[in-house]
Phi, psi and omega in degrees: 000161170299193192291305213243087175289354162274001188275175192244101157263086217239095163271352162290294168327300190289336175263007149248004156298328199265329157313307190267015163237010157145318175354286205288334157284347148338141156219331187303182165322125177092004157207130278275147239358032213272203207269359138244037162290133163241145185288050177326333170058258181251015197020089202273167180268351153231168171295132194281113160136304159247042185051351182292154178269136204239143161203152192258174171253166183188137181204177149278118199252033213243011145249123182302321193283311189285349161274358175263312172315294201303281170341324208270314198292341189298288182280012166298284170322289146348304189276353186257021181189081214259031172237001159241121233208099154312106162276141121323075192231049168263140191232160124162214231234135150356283179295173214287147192285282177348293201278321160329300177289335184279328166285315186278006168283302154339312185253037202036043176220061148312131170251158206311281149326061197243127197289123239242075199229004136304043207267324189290327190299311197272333153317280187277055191228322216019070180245003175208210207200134194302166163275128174319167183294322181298332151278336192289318216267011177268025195249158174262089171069085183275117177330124212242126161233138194047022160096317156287140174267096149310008178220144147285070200304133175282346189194175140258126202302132169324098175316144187272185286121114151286105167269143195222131184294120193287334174290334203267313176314293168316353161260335160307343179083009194265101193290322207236168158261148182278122174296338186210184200251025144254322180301340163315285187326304181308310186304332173283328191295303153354290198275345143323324167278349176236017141119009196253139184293143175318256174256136178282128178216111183288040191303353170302319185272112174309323203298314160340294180328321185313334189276305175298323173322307213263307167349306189252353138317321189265358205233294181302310198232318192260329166334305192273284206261045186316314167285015166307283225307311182313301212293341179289315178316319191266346166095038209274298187251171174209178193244040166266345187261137213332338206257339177260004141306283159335279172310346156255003168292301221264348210260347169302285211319316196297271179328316191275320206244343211239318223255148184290148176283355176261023183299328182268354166223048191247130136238191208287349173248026160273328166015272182295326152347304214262001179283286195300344180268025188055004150296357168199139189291324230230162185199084184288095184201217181217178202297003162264004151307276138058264191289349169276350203246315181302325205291332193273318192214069199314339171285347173276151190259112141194182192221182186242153178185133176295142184244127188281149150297184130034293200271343162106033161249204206220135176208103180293187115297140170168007168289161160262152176232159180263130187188141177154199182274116176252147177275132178288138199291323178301308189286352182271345145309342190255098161350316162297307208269307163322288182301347152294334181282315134334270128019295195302323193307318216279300209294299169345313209231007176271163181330296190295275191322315185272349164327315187290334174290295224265349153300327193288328185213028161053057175220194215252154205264128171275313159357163144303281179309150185279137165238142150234132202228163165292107206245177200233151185283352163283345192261346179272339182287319162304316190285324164315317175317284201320322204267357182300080171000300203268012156291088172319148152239148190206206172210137179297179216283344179283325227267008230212131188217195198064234167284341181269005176263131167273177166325087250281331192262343186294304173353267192293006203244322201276317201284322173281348182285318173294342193284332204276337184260002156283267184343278198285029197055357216297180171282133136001270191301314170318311180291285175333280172353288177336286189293308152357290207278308172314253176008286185329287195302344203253324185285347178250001160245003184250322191225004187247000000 
């Protein structure tokens, strides 16, 4: 079992609190029973009518390119397995991808097939189920809880980034790129000065926040302290201190002085529009942006780059976390249907489809096997980041499991606090306070 087989994850309770405060009256796109729900009953191992065997899926569908990918591989798989019929019952939404599931858990259509990025919370939920070895071993050192693998990782994560309009530098006079995080800075004043919003941010989508956050997290704090979380846990460290103090300094400054003011009813996936339409220079996110950005303006010029700290060094993202596809402890009862989920997994992750994936939305392969591919010159400044010794790699402050895992619900609790001390000017240190006492409640009502 995982590390913390005692905590209390009461995803049923909570997810008919989120029903009976509104969730669940959605119906249109994008919100919670909307017209592509499906009706699970007793989930049966066929489809009613043509004996075939069915089952659903569920991912985060809130980057367009990897939900185009994914939908093209559903039906790949489908025409190379015309006795197996995939549902979709992926929706979306704004809101936090967690509380989603914790609704279709609520309302019983947990799906069979579910893309995972909660893995420990919902592991000792015991809603889903390690991957068998034969599949655990088609991964490159795939990440373990309790010694088990649980997840199929669809990819590894990507240093995150500034994509930048090459016009909007060059009329800015900005010749070189920056060695340290004040010459960033100088780049905003630039571009600010040659009448163009610095950066675009997509803050309607919580999960968005996270690039920025995590940024200056990795940079202040995890860089130095890869086990801040534990010692935050164990009350060890706090988040009044100078150094996670900083780091939300900059990251309040970064917003009040840089950022479109329409950042909080932007979501991510206007993003590149509003990139490629010449209303904002700069787009702080990662390479699966890429093909959304070709896809929006194919003539537009632009290029990638990682934002150095302080010290001119450079610290990503790029670990593996355990996420990915994961199996329902329900469906791994029923024999048909497990082996078809076994099966799409298989399909998923052979040479051609997942090669055409990880092209499709421009990341690095979690697999054994070597791909070789035709790569763009933004896509190669990631993989150089990845392959650099002297490049941190790290993880945002959700994605860190074991002793290092927080609390399943503070994430998104933490991302609104900050947006709220953006909106409202607050002091720093006040806001930190905050998060201190919040932490405090959520570890003594989840683990203690």
């Amino acid at each position: 079992m995982p590390r913390l087989s005692g905590m209390r994850i009461t995803i049923v309770p909570l997810a008919a609190a989120l029903i009976l405060t509104g969730c669940g009256g959605k119906t249109g796109p994008g919100g919670i029973g909307g017209s592509q729900a499906v009706d699970q009953g007793s989930r049966p191992d066929t489809a009613s009518g043509g004996g075939k065997i069915s089952f659903t899926i569920g991912y985060a569908s809130g980057d367009p390119a990897t939900k185009q990918a994914i939908e093209d591989t559903i039906k790949a798989f489908m025409q190379a397995n015309p006795d197996i019929v995939v549902q979709d019952v992926s929706e979306t939404s704004s809101s936090a991808y967690m509380d989603w599931l914790k609704v279709k858990d609520a309302v019983g259509e947990f799906p069979d097939l579910v893309e995972m990025r909660d893995t420990e919370a919902f592991a000792n939920a015991e809603k889903i189920v390690p991957l068998p070895n034969e599949l655990a071993e088609l991964f490159d050192q795939p990440p373990r809880i309790g010694g088990k693998v649980w997840n199929a990782p669809l990819f590894v994560a990507a240093p995150q980034g500034i994509i930048y309009s090459k016009k909007a530098y060059a009329e800015a006079g900005i010749k070189t790129l920056p060695a340290t995080y004040d010459e960033f800075l100088e780049i905003q004043n630039r571009l600010r000065a040659s009448g163009i919003t610095p950066l675009v941010v997509g803050g309607k989508d919580i999960f968005h926040m996270g690039f920025w956050v995590n940024k200056f997290l990795i940079d202040d704090v995890y860089d130095a302290d890869p086990g801040w979380n534990a010692k935050r846990t164990a009350g060890e460290v706090s988040f009044t201190d100078d150094n996670v103090v900083q780091a939300m300094t900059d990251f309040k400054q970064l917003f009040r002085s840089d950022v479109d003011k329409g950042w909080l009813g932007t979501g991510d996936n206007q993003t590149a529009s509003i990139l490629v339409s010449g209303k904002a220079a700069q787009l702080f996110s990662g390479s699966w942006m890429f093909s959304q950005i070709q896809a929006a303006d194919p003539g537009f010029e632009f290029g990638f780059y990682a934002v150095p700290d302080r010290k001119g060094k450079l610290n990503v993202v790029g670990l593996q976390s355990p996420s990915g596809w994961s199996l329902s402890a329900q469906a791994a009862k029923e024999p048909l249907k497990k082996q078809a989920i076994e099966d799409f997994i298989r399909f998923f992750f052979s040479p051609e489809p997942y090669g055409t994936f990880l092209s499709r939305i421009d990341s690095v392969p979690s697999t054994r096997q070597e791909f070789r591919r035709e790569t763009g010159e933004q896509m190669q400044v990631v993989l150089d980041l990845m392959a650099d010794p002297a490049v941190t790699k790290s993880l945002m402050i959700n994605n860190w499991w074991g002793d290092n895992l927080i609390p399943p619900q503070f994430r998104n609790w933490f991302y609104k606090l900050l947006q709220e001390m953006v909106v409202k000017d607050g002091d720093v240190l006040e806001y930190m306070k905050r998060a201190d006492t919040e932490y405090d409640r959520q570890v003594q009502e989840y683990w203690q």
